[in-house]
N, C-alpha and C positions, 0 to 999 in steps of 0.2 A: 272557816276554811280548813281544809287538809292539812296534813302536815307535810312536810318537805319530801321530795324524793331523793332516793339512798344510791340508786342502781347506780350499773354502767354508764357513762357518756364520752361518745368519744368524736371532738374536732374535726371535718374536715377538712373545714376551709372556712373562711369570713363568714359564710352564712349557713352552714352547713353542719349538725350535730346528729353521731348516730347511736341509736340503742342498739347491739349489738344484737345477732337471733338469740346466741349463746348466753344472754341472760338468762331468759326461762325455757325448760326443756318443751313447753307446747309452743313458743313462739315460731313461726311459718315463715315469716320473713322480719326483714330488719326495721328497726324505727328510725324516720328521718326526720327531725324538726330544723325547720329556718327560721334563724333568730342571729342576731350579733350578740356582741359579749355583755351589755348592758340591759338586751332584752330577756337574754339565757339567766343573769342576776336574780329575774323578778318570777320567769317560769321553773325556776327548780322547788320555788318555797310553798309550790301545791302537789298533788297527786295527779296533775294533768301527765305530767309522763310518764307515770306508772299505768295511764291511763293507755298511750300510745302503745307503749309495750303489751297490755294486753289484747290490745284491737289485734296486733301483729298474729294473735291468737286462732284468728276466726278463721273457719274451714273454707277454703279457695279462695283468699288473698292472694293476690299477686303481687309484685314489685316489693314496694315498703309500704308499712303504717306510716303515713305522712301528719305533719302537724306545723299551720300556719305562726310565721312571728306573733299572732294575736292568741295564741292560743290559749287556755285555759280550762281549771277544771270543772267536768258539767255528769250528767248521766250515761252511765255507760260511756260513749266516748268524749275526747276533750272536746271544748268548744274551741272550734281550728283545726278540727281532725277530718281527714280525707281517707279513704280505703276504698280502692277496688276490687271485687272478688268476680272469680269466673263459675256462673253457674253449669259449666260446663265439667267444670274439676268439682264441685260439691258447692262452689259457693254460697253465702247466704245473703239476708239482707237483715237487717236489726232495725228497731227504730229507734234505739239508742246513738245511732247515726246518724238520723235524720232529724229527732230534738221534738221535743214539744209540738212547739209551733213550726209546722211544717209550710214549706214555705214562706219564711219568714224572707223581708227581700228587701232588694234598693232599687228605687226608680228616680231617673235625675232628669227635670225639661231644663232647658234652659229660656231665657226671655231677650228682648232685644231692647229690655230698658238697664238703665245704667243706673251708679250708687247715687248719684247727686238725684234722680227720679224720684228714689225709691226712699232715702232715709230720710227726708220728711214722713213720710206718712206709714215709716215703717210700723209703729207704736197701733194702727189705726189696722192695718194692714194685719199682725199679731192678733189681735183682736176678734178681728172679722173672723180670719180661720177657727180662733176658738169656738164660737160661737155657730159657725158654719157645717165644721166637720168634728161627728160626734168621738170626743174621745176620754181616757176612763175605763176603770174595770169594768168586768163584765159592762157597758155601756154599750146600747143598743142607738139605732137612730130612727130617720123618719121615714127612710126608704124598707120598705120589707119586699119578702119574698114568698111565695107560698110553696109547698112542695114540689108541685110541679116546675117550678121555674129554679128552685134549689136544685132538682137535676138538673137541669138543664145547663145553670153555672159549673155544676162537679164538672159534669160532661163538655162544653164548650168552652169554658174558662172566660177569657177575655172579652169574646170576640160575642157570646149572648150579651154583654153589658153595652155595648159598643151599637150592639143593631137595636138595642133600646136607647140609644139616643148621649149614651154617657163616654164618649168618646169619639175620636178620629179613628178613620181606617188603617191612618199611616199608626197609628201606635201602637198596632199587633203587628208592625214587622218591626220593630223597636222592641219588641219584647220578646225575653229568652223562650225558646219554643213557640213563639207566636202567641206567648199568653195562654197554650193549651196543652197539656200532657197527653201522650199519647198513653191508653190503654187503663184510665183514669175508668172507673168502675161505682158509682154512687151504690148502685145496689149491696154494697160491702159494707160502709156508711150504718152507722145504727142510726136510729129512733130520736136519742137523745141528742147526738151531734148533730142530725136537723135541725132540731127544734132548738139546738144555741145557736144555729147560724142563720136563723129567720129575719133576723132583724140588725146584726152583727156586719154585711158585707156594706163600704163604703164608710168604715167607721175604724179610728184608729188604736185602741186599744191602750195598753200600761206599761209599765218595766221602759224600757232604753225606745218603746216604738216612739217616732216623733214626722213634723213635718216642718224643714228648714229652710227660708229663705235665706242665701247665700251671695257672697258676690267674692267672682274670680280675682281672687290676687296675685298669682305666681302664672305662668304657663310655663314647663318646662320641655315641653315636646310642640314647637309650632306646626309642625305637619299634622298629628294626631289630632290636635284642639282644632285647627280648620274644618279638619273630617270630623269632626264633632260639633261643629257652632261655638265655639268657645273662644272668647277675647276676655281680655285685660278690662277690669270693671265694670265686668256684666253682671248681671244677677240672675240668679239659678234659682231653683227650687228641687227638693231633695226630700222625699215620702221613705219612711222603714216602716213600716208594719206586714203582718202575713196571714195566717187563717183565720185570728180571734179562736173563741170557744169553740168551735168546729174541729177545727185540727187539732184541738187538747184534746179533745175527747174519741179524735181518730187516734191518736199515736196511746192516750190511757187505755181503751178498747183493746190496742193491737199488745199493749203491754198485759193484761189479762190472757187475752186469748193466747198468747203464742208461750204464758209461763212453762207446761207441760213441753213444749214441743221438740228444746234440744233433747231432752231425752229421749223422745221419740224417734228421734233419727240418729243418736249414737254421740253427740253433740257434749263433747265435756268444753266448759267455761270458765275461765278463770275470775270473773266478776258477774255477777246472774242480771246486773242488770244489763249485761251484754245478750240477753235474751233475744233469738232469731228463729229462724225459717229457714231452708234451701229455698234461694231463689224458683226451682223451677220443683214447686212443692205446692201442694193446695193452699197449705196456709202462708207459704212465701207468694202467691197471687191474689190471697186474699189481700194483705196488707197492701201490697204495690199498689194495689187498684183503688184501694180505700184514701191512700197517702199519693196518689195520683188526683183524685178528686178534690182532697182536702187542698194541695196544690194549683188547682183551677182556680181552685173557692179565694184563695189567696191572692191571684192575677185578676179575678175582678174586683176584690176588694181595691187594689191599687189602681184598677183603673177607675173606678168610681169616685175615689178621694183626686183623683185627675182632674175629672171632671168638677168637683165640687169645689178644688182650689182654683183651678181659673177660671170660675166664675166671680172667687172672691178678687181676683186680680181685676180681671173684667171690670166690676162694679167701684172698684179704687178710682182703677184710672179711665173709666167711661170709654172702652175701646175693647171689643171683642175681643176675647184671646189670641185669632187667628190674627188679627193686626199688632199685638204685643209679642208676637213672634214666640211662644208656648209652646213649643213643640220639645217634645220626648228625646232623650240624648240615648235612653235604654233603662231598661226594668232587669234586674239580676234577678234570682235564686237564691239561699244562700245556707237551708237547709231541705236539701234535698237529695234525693238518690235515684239515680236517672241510671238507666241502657244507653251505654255511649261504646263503640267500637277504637278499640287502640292496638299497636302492634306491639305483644310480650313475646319473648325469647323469638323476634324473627316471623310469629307467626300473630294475624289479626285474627284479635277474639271480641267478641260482644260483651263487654263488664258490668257489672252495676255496680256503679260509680255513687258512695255515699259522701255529700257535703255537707257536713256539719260546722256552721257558723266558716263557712269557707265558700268561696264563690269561683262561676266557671271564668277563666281566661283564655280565649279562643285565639291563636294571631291569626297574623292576615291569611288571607286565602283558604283559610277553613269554611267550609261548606256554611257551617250554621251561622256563619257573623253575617250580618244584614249587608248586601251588595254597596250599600252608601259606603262602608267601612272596610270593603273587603281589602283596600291598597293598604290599611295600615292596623286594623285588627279589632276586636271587639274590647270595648268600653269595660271599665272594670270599675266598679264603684264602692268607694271606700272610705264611708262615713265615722268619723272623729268622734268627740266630746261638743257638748255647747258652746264651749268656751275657746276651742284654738280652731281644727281646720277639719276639714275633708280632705280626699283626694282623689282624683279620677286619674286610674293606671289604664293601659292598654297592653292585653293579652300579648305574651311573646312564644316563639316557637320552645324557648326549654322549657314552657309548661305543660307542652303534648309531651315533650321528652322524659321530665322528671317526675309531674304532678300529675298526671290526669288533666291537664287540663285547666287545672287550678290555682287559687291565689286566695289570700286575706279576704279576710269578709269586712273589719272595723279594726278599731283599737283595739278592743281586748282590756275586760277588769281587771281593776287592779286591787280593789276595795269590793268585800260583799255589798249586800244593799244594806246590808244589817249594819256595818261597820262602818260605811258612807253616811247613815244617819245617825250615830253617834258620834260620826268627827266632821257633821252639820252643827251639831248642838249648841247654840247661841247663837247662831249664825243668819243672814239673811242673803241665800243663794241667789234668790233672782234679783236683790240689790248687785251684787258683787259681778252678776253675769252683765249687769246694765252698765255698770263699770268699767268692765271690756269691750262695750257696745254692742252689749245681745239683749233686745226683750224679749222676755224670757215668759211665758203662762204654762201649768199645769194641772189640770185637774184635779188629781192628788192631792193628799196633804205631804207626803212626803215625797210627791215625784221628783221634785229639782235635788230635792237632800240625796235621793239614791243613783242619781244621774248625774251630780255636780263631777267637774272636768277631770277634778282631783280623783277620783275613781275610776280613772282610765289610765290606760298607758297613754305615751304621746304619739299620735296617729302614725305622724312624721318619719319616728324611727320604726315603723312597722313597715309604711310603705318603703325607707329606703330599702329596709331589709331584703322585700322583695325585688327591688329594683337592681342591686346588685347581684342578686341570685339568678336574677335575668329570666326569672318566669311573667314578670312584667314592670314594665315601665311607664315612670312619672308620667303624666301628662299636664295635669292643670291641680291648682291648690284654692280650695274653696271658703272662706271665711263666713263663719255664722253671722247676721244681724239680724235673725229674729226665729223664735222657737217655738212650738207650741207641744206639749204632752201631754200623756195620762196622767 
């Protein structure tokens, strides 16, 4: 890990800390992180806010370099970091913003079976999905695609998966953009990011992606949990995974190609893996379009593994899904960089809004929250460790005010993966999680070791963070009873 940061920080309030412009002579605007005093403790002992301060960097930023309580250090920007720039003042786009795995995301259904249902057979239940839905590195499955139908996912996203038979209708208005990016471009797409994502969609991948049966313990907002399906002693289910090898090899691509390119437009950087484009640049439309696709590729993947868990549901409890009451709560985003319109200095401009390990927070009455939700705001989903909780927030209006829009993506590491399995060592994680009454599977030999709870911050004090920042609020608190990973 980094070493500590040095700079400027200055208080503004309970959740509120700002990097000053006047730190570095290229900084454009100011850094805003939300964190309280216990979470500010654990983020100054990386380079993630040197991190924020340099985003503040980048040519046609607006507002502030923002940065969620879950923040932490990653490529080019922190994981938690938010920036909008306006292509219209020079803005760019990077894919140091947008991460690896591009679309990387949360989908939450919920069920209308209860925990006395379910933790009999949870162990059985564990099991199935392992065995169901392929997961693991590089791990391919049994569903393939051929080229022709790989565009077709860039290009349609969700909603090609869906008229092949792997989902409901209603779960593309559940899903951010309807599960399909606009101006998503395959023919940008190389060769080799095909040919990883041939056999890769409906398959859940490695690192922190997982798939969690859950059951509601807390509700803290009963309006919002109605408008959501959500009670006391339900059981949920909760998919994280995003492109697989696809979108690696989109954002590795777009990191090659675009190394030349600040120079070529006059572009001084104060970290080169902050490497960009101008948005409204041939090779800022290359990437968009490419990281537009690899995006789609992401939304069917999730809806595929939808499909493939409630059939494992299904075949448990002898009862179609559509009578276990399966239905989609919402699918996020949560690295990605979208054209979203907001009002700076008085006047509405068109941004391109990068979310890196951060996710959208819509409130009520905003156009793109699904009409079911529009009395009380878009679903915000905010997945924990193995071992204590979730939480599902809902969008508030001072996140159009202060964030873009935005909010927390997870907890947030606290331990490398490196560092998490050396202080595994003697240890038997998925004993210890069964403990806490999680069964626990992972493909890996060292997935639980790099994932174990202890290498996260605690979800709790993330979500208050934002809850008192008032960019979103509590809704319901999710409990793990059973896990599966890479």
């Amino acid at each position: 890990m980094s070493e500590a940061y040095s700079g400027p920080l200055e208080r503004l309030d309970g959740c509120r800390w700002r990097i000053p412009k006047s730190y570095k002579p290229e900084m454009r605007v100011d850094g805003m992180i939300y964190a309280d005093d216990t979470l500010m403790e654990t983020i100054r002992t990386d380079k993630s806010l040197e991190q924020v301060a340099n985003v503040a960097c980048l040519p046609g930023i607006v507002g502030n370099s923002l940065a969620m309580p879950d923040i932490h250090w990653g490529y080019g920007f922190c994981i938690g970091g938010v920036a909008a720039t306006d292509p219209e003042e020079g803005g760019v786009i990077s894919p140091g913003g947008v991460g690896y795995d591009i679309n990387c995301g949360v989908r939450l259904l919920r069920t209308d079976l209860s925990l006395p249902e379910v933790q009999p057979r949870i162990e059985k239940i564990v099991n199935s999905m392992f065995e169901n839905v392929p997961c693991g590195v590089g791990r391919g499955g049994r569903i393939k695609f051929d080229r022709g139908e790989l565009h077709r996912i860039m290009t349609e996203g969700s909603r090609f998966v869906v008229e092949r038979g792997f989902g409901w209708d209603s779960d593309l208005g559940l899903t951010e953009a309807g599960g399909c990016m606009a101006g998503a471009n395959p023919d940008f797409v190389s060769k080799r990011a095909f040919s990883r994502g041939a056999d890769q969609c409906g398959t859940l991948g490695s690192g922190n992606h997982f798939i969690e049966v859950q059951v509601v313990e807390e509700i803290a907002d009963q309006q919002a949990a109605e408008a959501f399906g959500l009670s006391k002693g339900q059981i949920t289910l909760m998919i994280h995974s995003g492109s697989r090898g696809l979108g690696y090899q989109v954002c590795d691509d777009a990191l090659k190609e675009l190394r030349d390119v600040p120079r070529k437009y006059g572009i001084e950087l104060p970290d080169r893996q902050l490497v960009c484009a101008p948005v409204q640049s041939r090779e800022g439309e290359r990437y968009l379009g490419a990281m537009g696709a690899a995006a789609n590729y992401a939304w069917a993947n999730r809806q595929i593994m939808t499909y493939l868990a409630r059939n494992v549901f299904a075949d448990i409890f002898k009862r179609p899904p559509e009578l276990l009451g399966m239905r989609m709560i919402y699918d996020v985003a949560h690295n990605i960089a979208k054209m979203e319109p907001y009002d700076v200095g008085g006047r509405q401009r068109m941004l391109c809004v990068h979310r890196k390990g951060a996710t959208r927070a819509f409130p009520a009455g905003h156009p793109e929250v699904p009409p079911m939700y529009q009395q009380v705001g878009q679903p915000v989903l905010v997945p924990g460790d193995m071992g204590r909780s979730s939480w599902v927030l809902v969008g508030q209006p001072a996140a159009i005010e202060q964030t873009f829009g935005s909010c927390c993506h997870g907890a947030g590491r606290l331990m490398s993966r490196s560092a998490a399995i050396r202080a595994a060592k003697g240890r038997s994680i998925d004993k210890e999680l069964l403990a806490r009454g999680v069964v626990a599977r992972a493909r890996g030999r060292t997935g639980l070791a790099e994932e174990q709870p202890e290498a996260y911050k605690d979800v709790s004090q993330v979500a208050n963070a934002v809850h008192k920042a008032g960019i979103s609020k509590k809704v319901a608190r999710l409990r793990p009873i059973g896990v599966i990973k890479g």
